[in-house]
KOLGU-4560 file (N, C-alpha, C; in nm, 3 decimals, padded with zeros to 5 digits):
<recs>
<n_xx: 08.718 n_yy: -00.343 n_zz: -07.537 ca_xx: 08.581 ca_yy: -00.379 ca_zz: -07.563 c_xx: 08.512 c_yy: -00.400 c_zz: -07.428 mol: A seq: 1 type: UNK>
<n_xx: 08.389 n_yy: -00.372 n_zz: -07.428 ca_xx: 08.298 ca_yy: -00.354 ca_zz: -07.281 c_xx: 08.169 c_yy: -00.504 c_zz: -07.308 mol: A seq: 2 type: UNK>
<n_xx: 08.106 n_yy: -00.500 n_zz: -07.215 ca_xx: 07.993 ca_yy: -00.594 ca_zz: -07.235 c_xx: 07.904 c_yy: -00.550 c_zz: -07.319 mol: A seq: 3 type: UNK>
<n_xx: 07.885 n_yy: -00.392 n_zz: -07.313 ca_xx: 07.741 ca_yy: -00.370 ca_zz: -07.399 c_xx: 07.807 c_yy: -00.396 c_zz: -07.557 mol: A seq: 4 type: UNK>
<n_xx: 07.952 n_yy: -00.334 n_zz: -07.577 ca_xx: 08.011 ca_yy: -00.363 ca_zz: -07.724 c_xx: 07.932 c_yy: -00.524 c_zz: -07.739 mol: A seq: 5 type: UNK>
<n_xx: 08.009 n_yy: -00.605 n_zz: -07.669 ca_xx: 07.992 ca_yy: -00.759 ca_zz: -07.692 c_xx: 07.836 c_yy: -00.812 c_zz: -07.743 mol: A seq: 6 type: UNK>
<n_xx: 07.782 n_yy: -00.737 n_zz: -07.622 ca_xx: 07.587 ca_yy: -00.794 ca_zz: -07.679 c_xx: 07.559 c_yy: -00.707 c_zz: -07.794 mol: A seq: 7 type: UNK>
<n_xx: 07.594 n_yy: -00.583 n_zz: -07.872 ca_xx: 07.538 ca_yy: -00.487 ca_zz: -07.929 c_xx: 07.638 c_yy: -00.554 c_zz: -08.068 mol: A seq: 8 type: UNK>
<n_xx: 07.736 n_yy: -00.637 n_zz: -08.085 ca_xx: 07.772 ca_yy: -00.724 ca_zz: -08.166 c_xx: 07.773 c_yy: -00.858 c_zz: -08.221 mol: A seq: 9 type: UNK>
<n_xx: 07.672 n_yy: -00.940 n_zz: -08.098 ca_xx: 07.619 ca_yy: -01.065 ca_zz: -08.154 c_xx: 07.506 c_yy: -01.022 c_zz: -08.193 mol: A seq: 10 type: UNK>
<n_xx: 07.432 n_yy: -00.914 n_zz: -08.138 ca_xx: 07.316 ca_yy: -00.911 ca_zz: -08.149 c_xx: 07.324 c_yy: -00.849 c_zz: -08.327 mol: A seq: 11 type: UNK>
<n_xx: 07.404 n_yy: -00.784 n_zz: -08.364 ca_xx: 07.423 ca_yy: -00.751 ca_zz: -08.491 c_xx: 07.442 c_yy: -00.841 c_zz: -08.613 mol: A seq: 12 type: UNK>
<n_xx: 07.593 n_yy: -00.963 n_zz: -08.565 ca_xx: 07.559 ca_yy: -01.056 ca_zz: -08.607 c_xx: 07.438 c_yy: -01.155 c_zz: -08.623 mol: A seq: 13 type: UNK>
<n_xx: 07.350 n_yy: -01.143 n_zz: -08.552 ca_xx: 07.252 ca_yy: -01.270 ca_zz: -08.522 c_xx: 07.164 c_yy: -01.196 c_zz: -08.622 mol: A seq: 14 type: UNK>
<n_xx: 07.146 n_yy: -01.037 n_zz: -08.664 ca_xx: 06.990 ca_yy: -01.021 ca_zz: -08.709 c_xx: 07.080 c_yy: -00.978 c_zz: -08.814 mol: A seq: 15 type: UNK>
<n_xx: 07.214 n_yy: -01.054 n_zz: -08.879 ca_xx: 07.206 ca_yy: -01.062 ca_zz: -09.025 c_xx: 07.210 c_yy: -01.181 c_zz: -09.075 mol: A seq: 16 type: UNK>
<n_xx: 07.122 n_yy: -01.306 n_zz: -09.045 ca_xx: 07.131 ca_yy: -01.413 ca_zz: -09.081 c_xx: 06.966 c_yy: -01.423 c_zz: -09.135 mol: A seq: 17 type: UNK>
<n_xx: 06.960 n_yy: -01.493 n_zz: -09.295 ca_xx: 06.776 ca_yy: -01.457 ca_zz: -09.321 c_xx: 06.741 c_yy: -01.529 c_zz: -09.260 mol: A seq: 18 type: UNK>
<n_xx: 06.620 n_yy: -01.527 n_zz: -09.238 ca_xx: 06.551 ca_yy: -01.571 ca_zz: -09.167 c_xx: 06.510 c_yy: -01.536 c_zz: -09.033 mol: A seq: 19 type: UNK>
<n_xx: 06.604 n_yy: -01.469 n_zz: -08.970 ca_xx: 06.621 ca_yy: -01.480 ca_zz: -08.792 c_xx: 06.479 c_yy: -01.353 c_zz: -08.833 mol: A seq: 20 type: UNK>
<n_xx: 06.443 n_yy: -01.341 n_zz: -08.760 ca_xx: 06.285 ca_yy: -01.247 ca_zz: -08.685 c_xx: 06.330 c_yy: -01.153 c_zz: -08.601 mol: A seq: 21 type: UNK>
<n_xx: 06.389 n_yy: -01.212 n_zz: -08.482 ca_xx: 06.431 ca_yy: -01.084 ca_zz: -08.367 c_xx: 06.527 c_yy: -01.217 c_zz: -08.272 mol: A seq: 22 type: UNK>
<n_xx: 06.617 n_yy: -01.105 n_zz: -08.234 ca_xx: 06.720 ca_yy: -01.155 ca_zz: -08.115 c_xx: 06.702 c_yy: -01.076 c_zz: -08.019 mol: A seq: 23 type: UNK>
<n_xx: 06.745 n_yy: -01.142 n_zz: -07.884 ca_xx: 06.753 ca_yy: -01.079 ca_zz: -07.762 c_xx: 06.833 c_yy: -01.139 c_zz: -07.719 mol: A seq: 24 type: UNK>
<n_xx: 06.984 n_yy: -01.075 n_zz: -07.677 ca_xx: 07.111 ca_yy: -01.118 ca_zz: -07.625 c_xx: 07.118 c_yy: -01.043 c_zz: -07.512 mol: A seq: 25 type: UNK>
<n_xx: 07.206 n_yy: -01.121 n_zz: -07.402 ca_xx: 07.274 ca_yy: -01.019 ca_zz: -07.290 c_xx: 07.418 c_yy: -01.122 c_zz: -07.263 mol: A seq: 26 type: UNK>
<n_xx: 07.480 n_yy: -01.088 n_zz: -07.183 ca_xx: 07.592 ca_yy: -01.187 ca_zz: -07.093 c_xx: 07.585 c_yy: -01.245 c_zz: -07.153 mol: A seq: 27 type: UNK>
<n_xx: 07.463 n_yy: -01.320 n_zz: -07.069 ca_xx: 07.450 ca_yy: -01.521 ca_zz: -07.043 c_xx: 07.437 c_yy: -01.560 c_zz: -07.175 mol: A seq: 28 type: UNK>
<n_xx: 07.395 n_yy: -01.491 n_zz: -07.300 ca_xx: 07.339 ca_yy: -01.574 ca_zz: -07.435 c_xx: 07.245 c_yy: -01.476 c_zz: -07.480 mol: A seq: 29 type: UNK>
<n_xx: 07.208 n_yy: -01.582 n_zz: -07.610 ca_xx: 07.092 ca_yy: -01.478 ca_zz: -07.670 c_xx: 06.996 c_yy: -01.612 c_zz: -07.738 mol: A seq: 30 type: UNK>
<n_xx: 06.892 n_yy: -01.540 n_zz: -07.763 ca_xx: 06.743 ca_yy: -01.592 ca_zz: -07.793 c_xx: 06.750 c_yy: -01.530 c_zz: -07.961 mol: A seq: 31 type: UNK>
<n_xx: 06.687 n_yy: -01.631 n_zz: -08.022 ca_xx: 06.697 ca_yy: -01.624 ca_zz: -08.135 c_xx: 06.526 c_yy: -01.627 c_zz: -08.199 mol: A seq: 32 type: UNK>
<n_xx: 06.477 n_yy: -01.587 n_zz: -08.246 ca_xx: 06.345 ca_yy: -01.643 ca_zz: -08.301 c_xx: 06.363 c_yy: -01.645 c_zz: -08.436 mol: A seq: 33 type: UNK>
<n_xx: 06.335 n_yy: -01.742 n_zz: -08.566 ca_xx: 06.333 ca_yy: -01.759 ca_zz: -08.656 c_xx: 06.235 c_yy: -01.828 c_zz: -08.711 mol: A seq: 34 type: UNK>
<n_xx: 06.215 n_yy: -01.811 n_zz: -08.882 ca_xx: 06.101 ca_yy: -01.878 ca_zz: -08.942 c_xx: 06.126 c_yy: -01.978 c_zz: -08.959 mol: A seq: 35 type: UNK>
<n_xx: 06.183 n_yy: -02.065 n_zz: -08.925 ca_xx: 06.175 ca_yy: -02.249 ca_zz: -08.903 c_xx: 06.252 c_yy: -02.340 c_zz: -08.989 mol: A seq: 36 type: UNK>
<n_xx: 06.345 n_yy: -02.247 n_zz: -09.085 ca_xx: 06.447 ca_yy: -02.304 ca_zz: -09.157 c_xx: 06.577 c_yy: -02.266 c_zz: -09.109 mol: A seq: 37 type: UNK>
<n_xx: 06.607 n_yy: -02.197 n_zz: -09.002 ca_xx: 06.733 ca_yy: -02.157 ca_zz: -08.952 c_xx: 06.793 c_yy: -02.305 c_zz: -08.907 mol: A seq: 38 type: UNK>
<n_xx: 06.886 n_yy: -02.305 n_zz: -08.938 ca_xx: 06.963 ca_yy: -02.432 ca_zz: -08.870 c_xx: 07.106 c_yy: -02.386 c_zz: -08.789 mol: A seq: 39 type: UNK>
<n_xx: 07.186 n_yy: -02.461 n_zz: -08.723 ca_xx: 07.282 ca_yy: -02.420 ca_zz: -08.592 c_xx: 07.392 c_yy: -02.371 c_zz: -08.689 mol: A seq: 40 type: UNK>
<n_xx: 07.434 n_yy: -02.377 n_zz: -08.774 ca_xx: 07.566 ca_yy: -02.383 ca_zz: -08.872 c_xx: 07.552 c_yy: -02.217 c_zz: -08.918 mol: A seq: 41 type: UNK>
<n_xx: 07.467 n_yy: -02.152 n_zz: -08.956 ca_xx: 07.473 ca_yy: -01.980 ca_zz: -08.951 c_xx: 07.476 c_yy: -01.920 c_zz: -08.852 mol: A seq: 42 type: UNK>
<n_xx: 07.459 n_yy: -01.971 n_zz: -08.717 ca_xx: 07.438 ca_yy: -01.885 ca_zz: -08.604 c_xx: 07.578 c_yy: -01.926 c_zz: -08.552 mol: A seq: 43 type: UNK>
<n_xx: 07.645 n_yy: -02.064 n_zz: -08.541 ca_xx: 07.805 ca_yy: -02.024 ca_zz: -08.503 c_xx: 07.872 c_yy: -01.944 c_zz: -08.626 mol: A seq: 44 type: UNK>
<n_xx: 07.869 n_yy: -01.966 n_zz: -08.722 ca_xx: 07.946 ca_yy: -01.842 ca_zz: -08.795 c_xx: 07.931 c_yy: -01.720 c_zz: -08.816 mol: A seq: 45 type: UNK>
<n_xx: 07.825 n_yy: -01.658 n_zz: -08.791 ca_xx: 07.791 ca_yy: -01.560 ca_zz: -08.733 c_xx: 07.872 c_yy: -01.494 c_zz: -08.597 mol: A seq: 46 type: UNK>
<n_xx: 07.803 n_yy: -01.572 n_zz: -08.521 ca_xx: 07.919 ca_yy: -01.554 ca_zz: -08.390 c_xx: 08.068 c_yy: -01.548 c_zz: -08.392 mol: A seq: 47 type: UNK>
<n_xx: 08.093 n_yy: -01.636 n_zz: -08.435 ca_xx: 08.243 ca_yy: -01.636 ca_zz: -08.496 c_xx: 08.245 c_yy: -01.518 c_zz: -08.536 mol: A seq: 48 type: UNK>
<n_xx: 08.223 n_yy: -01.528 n_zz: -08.676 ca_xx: 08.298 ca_yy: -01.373 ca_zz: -08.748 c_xx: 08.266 c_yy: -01.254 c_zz: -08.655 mol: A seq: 49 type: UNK>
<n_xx: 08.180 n_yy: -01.241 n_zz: -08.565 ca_xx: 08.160 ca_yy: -01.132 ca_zz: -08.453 c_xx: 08.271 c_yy: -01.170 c_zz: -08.342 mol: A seq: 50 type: UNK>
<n_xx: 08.413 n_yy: -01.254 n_zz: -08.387 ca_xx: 08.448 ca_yy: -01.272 ca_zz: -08.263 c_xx: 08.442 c_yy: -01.353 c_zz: -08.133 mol: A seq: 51 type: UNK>
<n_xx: 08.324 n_yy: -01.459 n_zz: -08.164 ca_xx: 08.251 ca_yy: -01.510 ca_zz: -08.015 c_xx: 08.245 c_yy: -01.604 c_zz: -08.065 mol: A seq: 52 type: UNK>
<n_xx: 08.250 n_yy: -01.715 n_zz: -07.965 ca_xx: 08.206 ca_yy: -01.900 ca_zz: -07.979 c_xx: 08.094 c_yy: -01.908 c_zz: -07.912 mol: A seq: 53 type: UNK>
<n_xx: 08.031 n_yy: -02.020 n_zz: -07.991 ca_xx: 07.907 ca_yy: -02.092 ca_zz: -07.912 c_xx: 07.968 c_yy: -02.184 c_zz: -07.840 mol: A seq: 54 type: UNK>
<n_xx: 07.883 n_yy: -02.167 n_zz: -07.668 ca_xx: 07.980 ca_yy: -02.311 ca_zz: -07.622 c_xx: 07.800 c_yy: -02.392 c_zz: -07.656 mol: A seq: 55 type: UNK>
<n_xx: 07.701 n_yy: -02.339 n_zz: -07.657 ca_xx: 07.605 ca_yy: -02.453 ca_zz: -07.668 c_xx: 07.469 c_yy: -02.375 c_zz: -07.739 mol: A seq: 56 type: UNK>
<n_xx: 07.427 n_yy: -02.413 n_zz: -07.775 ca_xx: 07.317 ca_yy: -02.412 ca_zz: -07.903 c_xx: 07.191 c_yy: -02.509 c_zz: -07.803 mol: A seq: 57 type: UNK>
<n_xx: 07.056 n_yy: -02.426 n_zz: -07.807 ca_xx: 06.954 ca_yy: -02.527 ca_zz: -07.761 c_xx: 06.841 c_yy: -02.485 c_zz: -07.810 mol: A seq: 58 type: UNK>
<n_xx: 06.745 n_yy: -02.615 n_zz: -07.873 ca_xx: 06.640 ca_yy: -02.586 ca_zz: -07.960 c_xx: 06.517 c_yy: -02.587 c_zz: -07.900 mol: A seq: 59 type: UNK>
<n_xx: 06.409 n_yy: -02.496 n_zz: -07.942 ca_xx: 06.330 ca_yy: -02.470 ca_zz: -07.822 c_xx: 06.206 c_yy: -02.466 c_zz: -07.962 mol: A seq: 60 type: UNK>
<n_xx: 06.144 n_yy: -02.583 n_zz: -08.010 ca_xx: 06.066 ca_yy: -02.580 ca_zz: -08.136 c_xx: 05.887 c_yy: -02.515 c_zz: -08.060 mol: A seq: 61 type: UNK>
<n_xx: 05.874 n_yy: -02.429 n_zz: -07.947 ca_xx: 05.732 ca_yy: -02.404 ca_zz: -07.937 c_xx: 05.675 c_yy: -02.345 c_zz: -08.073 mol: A seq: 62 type: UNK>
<n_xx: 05.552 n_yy: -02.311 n_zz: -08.066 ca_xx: 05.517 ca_yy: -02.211 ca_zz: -08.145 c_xx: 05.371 c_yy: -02.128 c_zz: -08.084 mol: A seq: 63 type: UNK>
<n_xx: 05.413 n_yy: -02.028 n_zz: -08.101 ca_xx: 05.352 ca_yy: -01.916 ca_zz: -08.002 c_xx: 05.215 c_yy: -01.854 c_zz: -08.132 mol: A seq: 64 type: UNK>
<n_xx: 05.103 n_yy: -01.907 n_zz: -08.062 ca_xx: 05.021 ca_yy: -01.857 ca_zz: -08.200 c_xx: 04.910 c_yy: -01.776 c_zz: -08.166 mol: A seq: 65 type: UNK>
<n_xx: 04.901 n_yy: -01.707 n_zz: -08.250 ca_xx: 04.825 ca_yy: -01.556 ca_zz: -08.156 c_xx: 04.709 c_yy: -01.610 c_zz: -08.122 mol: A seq: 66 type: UNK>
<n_xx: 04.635 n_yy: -01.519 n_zz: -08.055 ca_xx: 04.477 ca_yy: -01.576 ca_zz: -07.940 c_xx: 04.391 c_yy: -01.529 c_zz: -08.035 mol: A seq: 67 type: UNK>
<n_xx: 04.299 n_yy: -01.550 n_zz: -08.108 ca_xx: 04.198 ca_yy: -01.529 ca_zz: -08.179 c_xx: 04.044 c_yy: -01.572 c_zz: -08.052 mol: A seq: 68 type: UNK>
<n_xx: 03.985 n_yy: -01.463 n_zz: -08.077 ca_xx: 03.862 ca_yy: -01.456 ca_zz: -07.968 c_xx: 03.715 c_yy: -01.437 c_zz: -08.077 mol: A seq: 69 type: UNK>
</recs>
């Protein structure tokens, strides 16, 4: 298995969990965006069954809301 296998398989895992919107994984981790009911307990098992541990989970509650002019 190579690095791109590794990201091109969380990233698979991560966008079959409902809810998730879009992921962006590399190496270091991945970015998750979801509709606001995702909680930490599908995204380590996810990972898991792809093989991979979370060593850390961090919640980042902004909300990005479009520019109306």
């Amino acid at each position: 298995m190579n690095a791109v296998h590794a990201v091109r398989a969380v990233e698979t895992a991560l966008r079959g969990i409902p809810g998730v919107l879009a992921v962006e994984a590399n190496l270091g981790g991945a970015v998750v965006a979801h509709d606001g009911g995702l909680r930490a307990s599908p995204i380590r098992d996810a990972i898991h069954n792809a093989g991979f541990e979370v060593t850390e989970i961090i919640e980042d509650r902004r909300h990005r809301l479009p520019l109306i002019e």
